[in-house]
C-alpha positions in Angstrom: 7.0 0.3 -12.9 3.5 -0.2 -11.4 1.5 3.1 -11.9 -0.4 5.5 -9.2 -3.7 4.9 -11.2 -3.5 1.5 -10.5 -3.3 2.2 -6.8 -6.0 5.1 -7.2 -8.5 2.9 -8.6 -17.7 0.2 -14.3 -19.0 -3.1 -10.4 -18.3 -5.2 -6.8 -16.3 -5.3 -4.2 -14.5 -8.6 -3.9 -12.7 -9.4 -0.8 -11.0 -12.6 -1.1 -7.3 -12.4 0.8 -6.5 -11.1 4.5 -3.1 -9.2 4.8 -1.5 -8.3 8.3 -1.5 -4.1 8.5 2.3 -2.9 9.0 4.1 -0.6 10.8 3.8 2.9 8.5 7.1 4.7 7.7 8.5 2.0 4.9 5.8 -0.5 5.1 2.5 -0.7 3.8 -0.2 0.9 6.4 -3.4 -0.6 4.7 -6.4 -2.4 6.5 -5.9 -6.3 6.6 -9.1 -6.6 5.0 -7.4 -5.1 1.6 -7.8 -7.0 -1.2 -6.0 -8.4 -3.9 -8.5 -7.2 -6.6 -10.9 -5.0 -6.3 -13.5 -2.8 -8.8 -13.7 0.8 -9.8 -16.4 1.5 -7.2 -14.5 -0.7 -4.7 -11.2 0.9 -5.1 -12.1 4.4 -3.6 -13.2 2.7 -0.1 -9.5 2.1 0.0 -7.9 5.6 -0.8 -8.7 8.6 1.4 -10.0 11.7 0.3 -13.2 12.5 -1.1 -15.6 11.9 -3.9 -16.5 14.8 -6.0 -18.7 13.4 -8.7 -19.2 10.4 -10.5 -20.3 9.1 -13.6 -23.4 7.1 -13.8 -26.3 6.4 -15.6 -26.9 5.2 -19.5 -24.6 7.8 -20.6 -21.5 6.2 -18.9 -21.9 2.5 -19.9 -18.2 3.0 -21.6 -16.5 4.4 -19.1 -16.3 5.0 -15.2 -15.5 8.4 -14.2 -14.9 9.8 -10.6 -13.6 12.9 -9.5 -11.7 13.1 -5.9 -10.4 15.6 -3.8 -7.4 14.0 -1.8 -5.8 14.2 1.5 -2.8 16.0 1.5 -0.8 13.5 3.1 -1.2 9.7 2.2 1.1 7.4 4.1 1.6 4.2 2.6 -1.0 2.3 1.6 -1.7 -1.4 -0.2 -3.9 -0.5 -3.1 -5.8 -3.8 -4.7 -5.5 -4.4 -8.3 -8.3 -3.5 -11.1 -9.2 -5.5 -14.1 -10.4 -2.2 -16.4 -7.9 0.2 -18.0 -7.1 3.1 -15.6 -5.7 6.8 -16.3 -5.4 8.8 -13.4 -5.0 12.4 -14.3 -4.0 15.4 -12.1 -6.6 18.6 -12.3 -5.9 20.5 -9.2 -2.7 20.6 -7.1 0.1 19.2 -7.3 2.5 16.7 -5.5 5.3 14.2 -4.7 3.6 10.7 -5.4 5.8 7.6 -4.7 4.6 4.2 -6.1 6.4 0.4 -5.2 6.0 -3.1 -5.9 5.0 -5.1 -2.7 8.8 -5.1 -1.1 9.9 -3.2 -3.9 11.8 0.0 -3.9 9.9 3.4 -4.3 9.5 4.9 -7.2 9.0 9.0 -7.1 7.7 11.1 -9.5 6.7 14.8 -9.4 3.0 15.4 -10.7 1.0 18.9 -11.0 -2.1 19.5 -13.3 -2.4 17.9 -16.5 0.5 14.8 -15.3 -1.3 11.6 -15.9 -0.8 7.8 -14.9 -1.7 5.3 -16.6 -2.4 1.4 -16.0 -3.5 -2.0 -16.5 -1.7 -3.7 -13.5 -3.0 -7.5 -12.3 -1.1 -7.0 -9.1 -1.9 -4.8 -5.8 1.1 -2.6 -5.2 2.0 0.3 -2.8 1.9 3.7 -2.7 2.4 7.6 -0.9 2.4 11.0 -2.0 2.4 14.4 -0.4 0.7 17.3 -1.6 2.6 20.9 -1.6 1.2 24.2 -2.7 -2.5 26.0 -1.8 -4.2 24.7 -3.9 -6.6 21.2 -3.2 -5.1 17.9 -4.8 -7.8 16.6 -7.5 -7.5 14.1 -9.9 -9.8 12.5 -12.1 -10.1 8.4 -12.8 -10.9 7.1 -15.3 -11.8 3.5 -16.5 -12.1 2.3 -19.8 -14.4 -0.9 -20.0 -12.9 -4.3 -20.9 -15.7 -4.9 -23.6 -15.0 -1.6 -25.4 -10.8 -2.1 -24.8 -11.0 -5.6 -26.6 -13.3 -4.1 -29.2 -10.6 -1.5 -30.3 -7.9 -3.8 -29.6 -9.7 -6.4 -31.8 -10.4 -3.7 -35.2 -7.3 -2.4 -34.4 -4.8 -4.5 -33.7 -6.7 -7.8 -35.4 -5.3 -9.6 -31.9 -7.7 -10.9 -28.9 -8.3 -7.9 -26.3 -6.1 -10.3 -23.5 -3.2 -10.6 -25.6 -2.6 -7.0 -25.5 -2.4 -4.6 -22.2 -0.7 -1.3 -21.8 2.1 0.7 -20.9 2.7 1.9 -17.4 2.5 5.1 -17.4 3.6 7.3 -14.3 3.7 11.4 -14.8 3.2 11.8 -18.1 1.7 14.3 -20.5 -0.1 13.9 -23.9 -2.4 16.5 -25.0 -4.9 14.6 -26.9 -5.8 12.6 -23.1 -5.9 16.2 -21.5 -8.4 17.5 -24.3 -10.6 14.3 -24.3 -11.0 14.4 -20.4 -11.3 17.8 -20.5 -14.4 16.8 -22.4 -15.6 14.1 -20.6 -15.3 15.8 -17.2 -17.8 19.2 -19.3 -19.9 15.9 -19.9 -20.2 15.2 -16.1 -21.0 18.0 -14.8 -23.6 18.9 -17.2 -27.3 18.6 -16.3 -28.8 15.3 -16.8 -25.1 13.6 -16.7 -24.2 14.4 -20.1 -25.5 12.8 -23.7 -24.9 9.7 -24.1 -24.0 9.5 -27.6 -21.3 12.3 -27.1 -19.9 10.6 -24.0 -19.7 7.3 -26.4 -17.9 9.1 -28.9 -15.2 10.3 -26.5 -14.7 7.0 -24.9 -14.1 5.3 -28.4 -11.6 7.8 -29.1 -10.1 8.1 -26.4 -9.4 4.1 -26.6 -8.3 4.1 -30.1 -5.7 6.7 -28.7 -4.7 4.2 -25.7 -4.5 1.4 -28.3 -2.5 3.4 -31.2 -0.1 4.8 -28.3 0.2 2.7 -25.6 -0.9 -0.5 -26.5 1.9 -3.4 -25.4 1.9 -7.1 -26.6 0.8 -9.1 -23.1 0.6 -12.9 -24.9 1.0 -14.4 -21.2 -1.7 -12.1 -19.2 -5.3 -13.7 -20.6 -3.4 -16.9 -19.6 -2.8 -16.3 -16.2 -5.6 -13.8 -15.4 -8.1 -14.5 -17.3 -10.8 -16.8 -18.9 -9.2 -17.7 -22.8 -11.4 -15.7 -25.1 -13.2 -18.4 -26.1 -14.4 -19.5 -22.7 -15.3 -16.2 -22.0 -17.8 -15.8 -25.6 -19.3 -18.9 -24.9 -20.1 -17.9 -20.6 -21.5 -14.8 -22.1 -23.6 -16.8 -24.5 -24.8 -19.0 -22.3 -26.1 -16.4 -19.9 -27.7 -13.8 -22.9 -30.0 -17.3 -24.1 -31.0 -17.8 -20.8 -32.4 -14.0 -19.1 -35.5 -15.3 -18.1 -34.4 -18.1 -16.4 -32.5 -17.6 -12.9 -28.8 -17.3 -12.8 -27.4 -20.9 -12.4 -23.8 -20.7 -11.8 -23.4 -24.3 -11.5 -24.8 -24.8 -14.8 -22.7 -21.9 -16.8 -19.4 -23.3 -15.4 -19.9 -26.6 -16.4 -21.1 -25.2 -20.2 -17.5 -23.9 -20.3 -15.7 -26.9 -18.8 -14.8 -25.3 -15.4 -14.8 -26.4 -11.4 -17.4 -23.3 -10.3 -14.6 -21.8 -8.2 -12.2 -21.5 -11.0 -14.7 -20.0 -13.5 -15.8 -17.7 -11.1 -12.4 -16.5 -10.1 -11.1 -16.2 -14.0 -14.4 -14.7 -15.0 -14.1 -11.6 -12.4 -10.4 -11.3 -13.3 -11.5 -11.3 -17.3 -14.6 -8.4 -17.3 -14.1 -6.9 -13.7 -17.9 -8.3 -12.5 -18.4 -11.4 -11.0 -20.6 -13.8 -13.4 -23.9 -13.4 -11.3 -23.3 -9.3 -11.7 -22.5 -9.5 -15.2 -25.4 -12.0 -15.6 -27.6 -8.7 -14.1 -26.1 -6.3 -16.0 -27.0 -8.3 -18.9 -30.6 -8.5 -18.0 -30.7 -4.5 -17.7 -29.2 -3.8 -20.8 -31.7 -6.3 -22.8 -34.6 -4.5 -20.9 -33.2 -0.8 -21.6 -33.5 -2.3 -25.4 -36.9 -3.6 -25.0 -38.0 -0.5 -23.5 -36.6 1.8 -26.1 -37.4 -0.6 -29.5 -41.2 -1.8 -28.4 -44.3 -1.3 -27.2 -44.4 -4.3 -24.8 -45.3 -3.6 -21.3 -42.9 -2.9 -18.2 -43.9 -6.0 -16.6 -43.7 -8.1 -19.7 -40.3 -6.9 -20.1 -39.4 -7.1 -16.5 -40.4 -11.3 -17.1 -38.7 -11.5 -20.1 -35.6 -10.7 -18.6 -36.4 -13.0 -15.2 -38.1 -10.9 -12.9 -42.0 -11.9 -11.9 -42.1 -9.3 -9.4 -42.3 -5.8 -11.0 -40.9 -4.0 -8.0 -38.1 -6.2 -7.9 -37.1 -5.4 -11.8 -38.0 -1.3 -10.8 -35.8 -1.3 -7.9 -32.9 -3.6 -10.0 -33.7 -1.3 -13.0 -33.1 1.9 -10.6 -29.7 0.7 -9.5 -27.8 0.1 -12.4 -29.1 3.1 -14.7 -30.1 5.3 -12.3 -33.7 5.5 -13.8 -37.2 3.5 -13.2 -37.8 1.7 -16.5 -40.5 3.8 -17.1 -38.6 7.3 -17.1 -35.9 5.3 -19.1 -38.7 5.2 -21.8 -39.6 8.5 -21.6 -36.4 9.2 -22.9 
């Protein structure tokens, strides 16, 4: 069964396939600019409701976490797939949800606080729900990087991160989930978004739990929607030797033996980011570690990870930790 968190799914948003909108009662009602894959961020553009709060800044480089306040009626909708881990659980409300395989039938289940869903689904699917009751219907999301998933999977499990996925999980209850979100969600709402090192903690253990509980053998899914691991270590490689020199995509595809379009495609379906954003994201995090282990200057660093202009490497800086480098080394 394809989950609800799937459908209610940290990066971009990649629109790569037109679909013709349907007719609403048993079809799906969604924009024909849906699609097939999308990213945490990108996924709420296609849901209604509203967001709450989100998780951002240095604290949250482990996990994405939003918090929405939905419309009480959803009719159906096509909901694009997303490469990270997903749990999607109920805080507020409660309500019929109904969840389908494209041209499946529907699936219902009954969810009020504390229900969760759970997913790693590579395919878009379809889904409705209906709220009852007074009160508002919330739910968190939450996403569990790829990097720290294949980490646990890989001490854990002693198996490449693709060749394991998880259950589906629609409506369920487990008490250690509730507790750590419980947690995470006092984290993000606190001042200053939380500490860092706590927030870290909880993400680890809340994917060891995933991984002890829920983990499924997936030998076929790295195949066929993903880079092999070892294509992906060396992309990575390639791009962490080369920071201070501009991102060549031309040049990192043909390092691992791939067409550009093919790498590019199995790259964003392997770590959720295509390579040019993961090649940025890179950049930031050696700079966050320059800035915190040396004395070097902010331009210096700012060149060392490929950026001449400062400005350029504040306003880049800004953007993906929510700081300017220099309030960043300030602590």
């Amino acid at each position: 069964m394809i989950s609800i968190s799937s459908v209610l799914h940290f990066y971009e948003v990649g629109i790569h396939n037109v679909r013709e909108a349907i007719l609403a009662s048993n079809e799906p009602s969604s924009p024909p600019s849906t699609p097939e894959r999308t990213s945490p961020i990108g996924l709420e553009s296609y849901i209604s409701g509203t967001t709450l709060i989100s998780g951002d800044g240095p604290a949250w480089k482990d996990v994405f976490v939003q918090v929405f306040s939905r419309h009480r009626v959803q009719h159906p909708f096509l909901v694009p797939a997303v490469a990270e881990p997903l749990i999607v659980w109920v805080m507020s409300g409660s309500a019929t949800v109904e969840e389908r395989d494209l041209g499946g039938d529907w699936a219902v289940n009954r969810v009020s606080v504390g229900d969760f869903f759970l997913t790693r689904s590579p395919a878009p699917y379809e889904m409705r729900w209906q709220a009852d009751g007074d009160q508002a219907f919330q739910v968190m999301h939450l996403y569990v990087s790829v990097p720290l998933f294949e980490k646990v999977v890989r001490e854990m499990l002693e198996k490449a991160g693709g060749n394991v996925t998880l259950k589906d999980i629609s409506g369920g209850r487990d008490t250690t989930i509730s507790h750590i979100l419980n947690l995470l969600h006092g984290e993000l709402v606190a001042e200053n978004s939380g500490s860092a090192l706590f927030v870290e903690g909880l993400a680890q253990s809340l994917a060891v739990h995933l991984v002890r509980h829920y983990a499924v053998a997936d030998t076929e899914a790295r195949a066929r929607n993903a880079l092999p691991g070892s294509k992906l270590r060396r992309a990575i490689a390639f791009m962490a030797a080369r920071l201070d020199q501009p991102f060549d995509l031309h040049s990192l595809a043909h390092a691992v033996g791939m067409s550009e379009f093919h790498f590019s495609r199995l790259f964003k379906k392997a770590t959720g980011l295509s390579p040019s954003l993961y090649f940025i994201r890179q950049r930031v995090a050696k700079a966050q570690q320059l800035l915190q282990e040396t004395d070097t200057s902010i331009i210096e660093i700012g060149m060392t990870v490929g950026y001449s202009s400062p400005s350029h490497f504040a306003q880049i800086f800004r953007r993906e930790t929510g700081l300017s480098p220099t309030d960043y080394r300030r602590g």
